[in-house]
C-alpha positions as CSV (number, residue, x, y, z in Angstrom):
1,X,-19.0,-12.5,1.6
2,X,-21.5,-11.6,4.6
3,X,-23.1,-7.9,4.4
4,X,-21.3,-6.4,7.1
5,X,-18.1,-7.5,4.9
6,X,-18.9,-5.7,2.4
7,X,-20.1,-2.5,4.3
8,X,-16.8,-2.6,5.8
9,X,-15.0,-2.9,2.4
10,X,-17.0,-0.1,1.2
11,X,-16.4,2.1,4.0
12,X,-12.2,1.3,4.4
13,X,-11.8,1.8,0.6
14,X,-13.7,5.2,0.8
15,X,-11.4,6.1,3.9
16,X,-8.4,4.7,2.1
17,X,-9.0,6.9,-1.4
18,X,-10.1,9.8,1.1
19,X,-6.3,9.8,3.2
20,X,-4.7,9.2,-0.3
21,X,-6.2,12.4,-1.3
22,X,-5.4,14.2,1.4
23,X,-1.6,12.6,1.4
24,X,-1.5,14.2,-2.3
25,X,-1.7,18.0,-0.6
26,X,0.9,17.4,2.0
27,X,4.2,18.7,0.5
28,X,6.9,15.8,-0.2
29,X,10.5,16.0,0.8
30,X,11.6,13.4,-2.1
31,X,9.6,12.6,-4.8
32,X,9.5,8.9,-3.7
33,X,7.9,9.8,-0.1
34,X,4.7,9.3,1.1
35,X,3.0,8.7,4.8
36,X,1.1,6.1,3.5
37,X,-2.2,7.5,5.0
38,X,-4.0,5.5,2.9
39,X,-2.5,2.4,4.7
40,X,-4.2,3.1,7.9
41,X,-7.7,1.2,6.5
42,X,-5.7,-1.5,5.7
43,X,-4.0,-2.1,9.6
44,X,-8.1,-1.7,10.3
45,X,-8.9,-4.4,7.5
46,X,-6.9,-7.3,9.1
47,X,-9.7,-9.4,10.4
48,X,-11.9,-9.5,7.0
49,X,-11.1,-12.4,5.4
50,X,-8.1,-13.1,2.4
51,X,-10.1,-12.0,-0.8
52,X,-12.0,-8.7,0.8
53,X,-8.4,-7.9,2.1
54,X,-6.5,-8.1,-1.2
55,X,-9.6,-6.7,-2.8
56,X,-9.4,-3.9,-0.5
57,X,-6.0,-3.3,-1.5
58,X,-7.0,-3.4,-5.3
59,X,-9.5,-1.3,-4.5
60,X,-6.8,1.9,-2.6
61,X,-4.3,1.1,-5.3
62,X,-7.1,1.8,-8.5
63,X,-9.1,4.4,-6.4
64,X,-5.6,6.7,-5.2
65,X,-4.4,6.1,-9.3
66,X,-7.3,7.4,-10.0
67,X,-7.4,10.4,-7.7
68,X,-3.7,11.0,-8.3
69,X,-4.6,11.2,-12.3
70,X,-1.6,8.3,-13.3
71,X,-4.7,5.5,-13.7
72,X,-3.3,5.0,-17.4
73,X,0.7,5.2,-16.8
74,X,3.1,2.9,-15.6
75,X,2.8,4.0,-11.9
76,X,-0.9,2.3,-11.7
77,X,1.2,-1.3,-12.2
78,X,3.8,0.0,-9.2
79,X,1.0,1.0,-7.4
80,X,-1.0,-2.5,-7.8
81,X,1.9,-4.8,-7.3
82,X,2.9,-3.3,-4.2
83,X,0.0,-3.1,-3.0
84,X,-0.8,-6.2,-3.5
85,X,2.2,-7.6,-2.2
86,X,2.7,-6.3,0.9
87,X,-1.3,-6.9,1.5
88,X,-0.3,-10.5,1.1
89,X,2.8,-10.0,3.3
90,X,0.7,-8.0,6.0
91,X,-2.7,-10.9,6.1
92,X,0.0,-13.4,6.7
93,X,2.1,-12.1,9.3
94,X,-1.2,-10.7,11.0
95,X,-2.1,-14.7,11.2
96,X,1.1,-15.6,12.7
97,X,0.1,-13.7,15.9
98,X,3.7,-12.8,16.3
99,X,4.1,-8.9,14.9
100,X,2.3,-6.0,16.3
101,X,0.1,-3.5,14.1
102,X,3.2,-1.7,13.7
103,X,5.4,-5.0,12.8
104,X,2.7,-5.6,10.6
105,X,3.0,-1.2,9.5
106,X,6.6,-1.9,9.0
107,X,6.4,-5.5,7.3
108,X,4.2,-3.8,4.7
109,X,6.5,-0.4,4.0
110,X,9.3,-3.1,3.4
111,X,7.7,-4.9,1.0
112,X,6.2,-2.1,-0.6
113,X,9.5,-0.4,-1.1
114,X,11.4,-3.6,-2.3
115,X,8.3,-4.7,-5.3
116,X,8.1,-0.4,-6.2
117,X,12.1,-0.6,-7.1
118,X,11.4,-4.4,-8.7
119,X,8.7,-3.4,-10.9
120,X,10.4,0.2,-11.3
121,X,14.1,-1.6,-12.6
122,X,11.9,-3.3,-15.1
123,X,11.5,0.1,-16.8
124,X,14.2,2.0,-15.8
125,X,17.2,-0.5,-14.8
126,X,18.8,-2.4,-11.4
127,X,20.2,1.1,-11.1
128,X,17.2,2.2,-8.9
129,X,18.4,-0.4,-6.1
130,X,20.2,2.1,-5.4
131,X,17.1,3.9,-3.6
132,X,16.6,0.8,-1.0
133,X,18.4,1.9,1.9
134,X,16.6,5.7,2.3
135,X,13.1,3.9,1.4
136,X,13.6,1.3,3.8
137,X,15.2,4.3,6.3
138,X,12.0,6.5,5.5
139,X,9.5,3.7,6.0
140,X,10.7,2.8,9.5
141,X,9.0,6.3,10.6
């Protein structure tokens, strides 16, 4: 990894645990909602390469656990496996060349939603499936 990869890693994962902060002070309407503020470094990260991306994903989904205080409960692995995931999704769709930032937005909330109820039934039942269709509604805007 060049220098100016890893000052820009530094720098997005800062701004990433920075909006995730912020996000934590702005009321929610359901406990399950977010903005996903600290998804804006990641639209920004698309043109590192593959392992700084998922890296920088590691890097929000530790750092906002962290902030948030749930580093050592369950909601760390939701937070890492969707992260994860829809980094994957998102670095592969940006290659395509076919969806916009906001295909590539909307792509990510998708799979984000879907892998937070996967890893969540694994704990709690198939019973939160239930949840999809107002995620996926919420995500859209």
């Amino acid at each position: 990894m060049q220098y100016q990869d890893k000052k820009k890693l530094a720098y997005l994962a800062g701004l990433s645990i920075l909006f995730g902060s912020v996000e934590l002070f702005i009321p929610k309407i359901l406990p399950f909602f977010r903005l996903g503020l600290a998804n804006i470094p990641m639209l920004l990260a698309l043109d590192l390469g593959f392992p700084s991306f998922m890296i920088l994903a590691l890097l929000k989904a530790l750092g906002n656990s962290y902030i948030a205080g749930n580093i050592f409960s369950f909601f760390v692995l939701v937070s890492i496996a969707q992260s994860l995931s829809s980094a994957f999704i998102m670095f592969l769709a940006n290659k395509t060349k076919f969806f916009s930032r906001y295909g590539i937005s909307l792509l990510g909330a998708l799979v984000s939603s879907i892998v937070q109820l996967a890893v969540a039934s694994l704990y709690v039942g198939n019973s939160v499936f239930a949840f999809l269709p107002l995620m996926l509604i919420i995500s859209f805007f």
